[in-house]
C-alpha positions in Angstrom: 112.5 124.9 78.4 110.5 121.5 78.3 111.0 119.7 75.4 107.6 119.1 74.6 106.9 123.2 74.5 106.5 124.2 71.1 107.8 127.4 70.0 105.1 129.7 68.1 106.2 130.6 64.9 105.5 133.7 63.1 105.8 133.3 59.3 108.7 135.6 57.5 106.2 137.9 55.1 104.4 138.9 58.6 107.8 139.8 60.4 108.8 141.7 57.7 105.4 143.9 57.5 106.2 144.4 61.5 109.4 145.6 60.9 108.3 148.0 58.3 105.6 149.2 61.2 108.6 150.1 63.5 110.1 151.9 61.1 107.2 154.0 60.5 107.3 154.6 64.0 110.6 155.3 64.3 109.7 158.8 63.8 108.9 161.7 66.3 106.3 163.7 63.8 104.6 160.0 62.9 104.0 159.3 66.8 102.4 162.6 67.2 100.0 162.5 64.2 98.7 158.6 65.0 98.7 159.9 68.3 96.3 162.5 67.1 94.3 160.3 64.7 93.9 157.6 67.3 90.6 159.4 68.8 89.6 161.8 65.7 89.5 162.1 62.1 91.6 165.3 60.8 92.6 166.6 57.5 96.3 167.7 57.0 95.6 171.3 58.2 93.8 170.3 61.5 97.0 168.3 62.2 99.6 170.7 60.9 98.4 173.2 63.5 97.6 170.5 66.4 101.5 169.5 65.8 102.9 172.7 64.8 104.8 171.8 61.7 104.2 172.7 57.9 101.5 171.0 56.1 103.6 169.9 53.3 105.8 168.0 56.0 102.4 166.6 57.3 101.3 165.8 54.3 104.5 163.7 53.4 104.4 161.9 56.7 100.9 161.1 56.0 102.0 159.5 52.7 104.1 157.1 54.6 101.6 156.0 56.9 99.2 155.1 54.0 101.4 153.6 52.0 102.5 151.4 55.3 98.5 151.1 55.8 98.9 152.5 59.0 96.5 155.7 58.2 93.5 155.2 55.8 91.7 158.6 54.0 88.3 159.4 53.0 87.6 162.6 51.0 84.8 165.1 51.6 84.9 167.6 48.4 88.3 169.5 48.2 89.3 168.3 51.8 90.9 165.1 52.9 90.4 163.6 56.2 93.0 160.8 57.9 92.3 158.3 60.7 94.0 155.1 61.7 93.5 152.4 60.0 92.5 150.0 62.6 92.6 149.6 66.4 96.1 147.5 66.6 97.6 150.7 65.0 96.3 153.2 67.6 97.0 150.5 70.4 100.4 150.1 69.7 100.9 153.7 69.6 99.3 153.9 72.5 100.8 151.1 74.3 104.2 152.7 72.9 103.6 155.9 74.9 101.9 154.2 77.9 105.4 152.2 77.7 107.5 155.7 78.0 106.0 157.1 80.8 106.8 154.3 83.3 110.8 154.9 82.2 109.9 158.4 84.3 109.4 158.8 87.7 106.3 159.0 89.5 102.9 157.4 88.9 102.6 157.3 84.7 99.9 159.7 83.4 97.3 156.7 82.4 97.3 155.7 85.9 96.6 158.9 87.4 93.3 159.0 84.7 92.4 155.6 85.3 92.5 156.2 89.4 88.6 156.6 89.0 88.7 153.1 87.2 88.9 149.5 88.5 92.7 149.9 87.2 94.9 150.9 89.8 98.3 152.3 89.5 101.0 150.0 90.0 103.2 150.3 93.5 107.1 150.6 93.3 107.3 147.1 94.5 104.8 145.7 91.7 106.3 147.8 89.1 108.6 146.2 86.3 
């Protein structure tokens, strides 16, 4: 490294909110529902059925994500409807599972959608 480079730092309080963020996503359930809030706004029965698990279990996961202000709420009478709370969350989920499917073989899912696109799927030789 030059020594003239200078190193960005990240301050402490901000590294320690990101690590709080990976743990929220160090769950299987968690994935699934920012997965599912990342294009739509659902309440905890829309969600419970889309992932196939209780809503109680939903609804605690749920809890998690607000409280780590990944998910935000807004309430329409008895019901209560979730959505991400910003676009870095749903990118890095996204991002996360675009990640995944290049550790399988084969051309990764959002290449084959984006073939119609300017974006072209990588070849094995340009893949990393």
């Amino acid at each position: 490294m030059k020594a003239d480079m200078q190193v960005p730092i990240v301050p402490d309080d901000q590294v320690e909110l990101a690590v709080e963020m990976f743990r929220m996503l160090a769950d299987g359930t968690r994935i699934r529902l920012l997965w599912a809030l990342s294009d739509a706004e659902l309440s905890v029965g829309e969600l419970a059925e889309a992932l196939g698990k209780p809503a109680p279990a939903v609804s605690q996961h749920l809890a998690k994500l607000r409280m780590a202000r990944m998910v935000r709420t807004r309430r329409k009478g008895t019901h209560v409807f979730y959505r991400v709370e910003n676009d870095h969350v749903a990118g890095l989920v996204r991002d996360a599972i675009h990640n995944a499917e290049h550790a399988s073989d084969g051309i990764p899912a959002h290449h084959r959608a984006a073939a119609g696109s300017s974006v072209t799927p990588m070849s094995a030789e340009g893949a990393q």
